[in-house]
C-alpha positions in Angstrom: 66.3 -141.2 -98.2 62.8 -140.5 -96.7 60.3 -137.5 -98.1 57.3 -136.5 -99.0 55.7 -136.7 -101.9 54.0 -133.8 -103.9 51.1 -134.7 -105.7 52.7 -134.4 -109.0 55.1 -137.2 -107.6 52.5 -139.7 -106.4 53.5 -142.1 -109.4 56.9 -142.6 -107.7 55.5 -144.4 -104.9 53.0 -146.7 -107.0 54.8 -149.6 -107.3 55.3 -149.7 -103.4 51.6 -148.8 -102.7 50.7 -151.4 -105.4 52.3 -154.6 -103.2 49.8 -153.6 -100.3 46.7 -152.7 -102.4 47.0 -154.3 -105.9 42.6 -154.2 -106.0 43.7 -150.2 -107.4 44.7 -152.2 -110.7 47.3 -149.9 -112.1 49.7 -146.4 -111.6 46.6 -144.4 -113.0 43.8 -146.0 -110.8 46.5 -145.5 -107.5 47.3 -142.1 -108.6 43.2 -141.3 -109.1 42.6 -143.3 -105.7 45.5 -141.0 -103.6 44.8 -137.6 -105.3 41.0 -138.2 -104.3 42.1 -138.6 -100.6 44.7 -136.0 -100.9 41.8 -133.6 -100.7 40.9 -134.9 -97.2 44.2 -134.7 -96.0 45.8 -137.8 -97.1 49.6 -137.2 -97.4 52.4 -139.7 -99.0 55.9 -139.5 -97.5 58.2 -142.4 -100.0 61.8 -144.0 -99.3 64.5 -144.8 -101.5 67.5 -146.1 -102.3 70.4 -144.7 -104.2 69.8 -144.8 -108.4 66.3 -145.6 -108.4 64.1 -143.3 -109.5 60.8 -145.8 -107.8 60.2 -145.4 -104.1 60.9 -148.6 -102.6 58.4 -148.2 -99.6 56.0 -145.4 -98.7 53.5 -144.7 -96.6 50.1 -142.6 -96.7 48.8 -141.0 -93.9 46.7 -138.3 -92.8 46.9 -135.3 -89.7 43.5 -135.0 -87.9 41.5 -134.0 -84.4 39.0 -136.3 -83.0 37.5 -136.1 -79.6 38.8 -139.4 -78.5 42.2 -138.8 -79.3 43.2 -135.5 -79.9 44.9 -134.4 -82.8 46.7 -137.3 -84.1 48.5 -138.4 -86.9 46.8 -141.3 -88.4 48.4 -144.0 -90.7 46.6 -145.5 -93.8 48.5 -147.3 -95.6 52.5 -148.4 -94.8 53.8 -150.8 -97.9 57.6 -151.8 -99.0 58.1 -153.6 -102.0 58.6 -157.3 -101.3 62.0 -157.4 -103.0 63.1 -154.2 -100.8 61.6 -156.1 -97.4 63.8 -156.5 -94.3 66.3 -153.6 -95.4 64.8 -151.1 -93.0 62.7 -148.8 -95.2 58.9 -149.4 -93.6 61.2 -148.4 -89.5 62.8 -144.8 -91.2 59.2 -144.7 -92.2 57.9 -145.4 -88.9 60.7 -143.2 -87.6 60.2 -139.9 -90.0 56.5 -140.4 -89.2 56.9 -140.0 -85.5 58.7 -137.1 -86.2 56.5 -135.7 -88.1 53.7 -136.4 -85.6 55.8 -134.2 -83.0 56.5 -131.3 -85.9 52.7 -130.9 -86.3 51.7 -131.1 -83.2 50.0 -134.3 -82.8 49.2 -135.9 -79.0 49.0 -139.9 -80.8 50.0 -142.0 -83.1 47.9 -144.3 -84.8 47.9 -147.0 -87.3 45.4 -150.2 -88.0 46.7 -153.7 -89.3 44.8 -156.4 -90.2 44.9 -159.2 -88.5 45.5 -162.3 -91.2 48.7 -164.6 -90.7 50.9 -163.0 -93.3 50.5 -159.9 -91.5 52.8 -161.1 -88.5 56.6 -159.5 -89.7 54.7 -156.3 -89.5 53.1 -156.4 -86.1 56.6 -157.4 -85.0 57.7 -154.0 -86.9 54.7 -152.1 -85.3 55.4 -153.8 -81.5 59.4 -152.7 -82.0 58.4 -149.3 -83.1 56.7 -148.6 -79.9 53.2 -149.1 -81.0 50.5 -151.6 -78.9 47.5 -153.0 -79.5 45.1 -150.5 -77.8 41.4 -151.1 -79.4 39.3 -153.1 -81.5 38.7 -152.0 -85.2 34.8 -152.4 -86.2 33.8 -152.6 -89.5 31.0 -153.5 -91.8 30.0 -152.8 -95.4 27.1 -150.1 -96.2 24.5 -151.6 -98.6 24.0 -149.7 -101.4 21.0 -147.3 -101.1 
């Protein structure tokens, strides 16, 4: 089962959000981390499997309007936990985010992934998914002030 997540419930998705970004430290410093971004926009849609109360895979993502792509529906962060992998949670996810990319009226789909060896079962995922390579991602640190 797919949903979304209210922010009351964004401790049901923690240990899945945890696997792909462990530098949050803990359910309180994810929860704190997501409920800042929720005020941006940032939304959490969760999967599960029968008699678990623990999402096993979710996925943040956000709704926005750019002038280089329209409004789009923009994926932050897609994570399954590594004993759930290869069951076919992160593709529903995939799936019900299309979906809802069509229900709000979004023109693209779009989702970064870095680039590091490990990351390969999940550009397969992306590629099968209907997703392609279609720019470079820049990025460089701000010094402090």
């Amino acid at each position: 089962m797919i949903r979304e997540l209210s922010p009351a419930e964004t401790g049901l998705a923690a240990e899945a959000m945890l696997a792909l970004r462990p530098h949050l430290g803990d359910v309180a410093g994810l929860t704190r981390a997501i409920d800042a971004q929720r005020d941006d926009g940032y939304r959490l849609a969760a999967a599960f499997e029968p008699d678990r109360e623990q999402a096993v895979a979710a996925a943040g993502f956000r709704v926005a309007r750019c002038l280089a792509w329209g409004r789009f529906l923009y994926v932050d962060d897609l994570s399954t936990l590594p004993a759930a992998r290869g069951r076919g949670h992160a593709g529903g996810l995939l799936d019900w985010l299309a979906a809802e990319a069509v229900r709000t009226g979004c023109e693209q789909f779009h989702l970064d992934s870095g680039v590091a060896p490990d990351r390969a079962a999940a550009h397969r995922l992306y590629f099968n998914h209907g997703l392609r390579i279609a720019a470079y991602h820049f990025a460089a640190p701000v010094p402090p002030a």
